[in-house]
C-alpha positions as CSV (number, residue, x, y, z in Angstrom):
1,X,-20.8,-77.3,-215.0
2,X,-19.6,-75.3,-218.0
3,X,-17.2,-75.7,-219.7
4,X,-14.6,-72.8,-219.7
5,X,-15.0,-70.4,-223.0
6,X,-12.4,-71.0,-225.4
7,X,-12.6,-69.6,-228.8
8,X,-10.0,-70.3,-231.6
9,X,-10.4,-66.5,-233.0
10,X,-9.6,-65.2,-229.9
11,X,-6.1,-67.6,-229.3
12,X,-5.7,-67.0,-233.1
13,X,-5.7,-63.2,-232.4
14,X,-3.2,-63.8,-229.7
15,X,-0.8,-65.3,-231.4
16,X,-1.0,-63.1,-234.3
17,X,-0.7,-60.3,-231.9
18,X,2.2,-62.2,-230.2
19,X,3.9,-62.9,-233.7
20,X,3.4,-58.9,-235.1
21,X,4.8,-57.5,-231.9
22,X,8.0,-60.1,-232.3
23,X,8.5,-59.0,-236.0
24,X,8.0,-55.6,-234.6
25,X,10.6,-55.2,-232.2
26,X,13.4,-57.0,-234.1
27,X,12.5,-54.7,-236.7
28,X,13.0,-51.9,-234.7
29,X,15.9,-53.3,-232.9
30,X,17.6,-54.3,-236.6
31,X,17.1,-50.4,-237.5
32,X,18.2,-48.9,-234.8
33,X,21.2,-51.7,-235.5
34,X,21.5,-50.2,-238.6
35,X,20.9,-46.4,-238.2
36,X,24.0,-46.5,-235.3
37,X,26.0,-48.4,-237.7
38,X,25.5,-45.6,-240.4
39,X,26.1,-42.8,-237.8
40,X,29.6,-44.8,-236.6
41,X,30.2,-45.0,-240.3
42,X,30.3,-41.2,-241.4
């Protein structure tokens, strides 16, 4: 029997992937956060 394929790059890529999209959206979400706030503002 073998074994199942597990490769490091490929979970490393994952969670890299993972982690950028995270970063990403809170971005996103913090200048959205921020672009409303400056609207409400003037």
């Amino acid at each position: 029997a073998t074994p199942p394929r597990f490769h490091p790059s490929g979970v490393v890529q994952a969670a890299a992937t993972d982690c950028f999209y995270a970063i990403h959206m809170r971005f996103r979400v913090f200048r959205d956060r921020r672009l409303s706030a400056t609207v409400v503002a003037t």
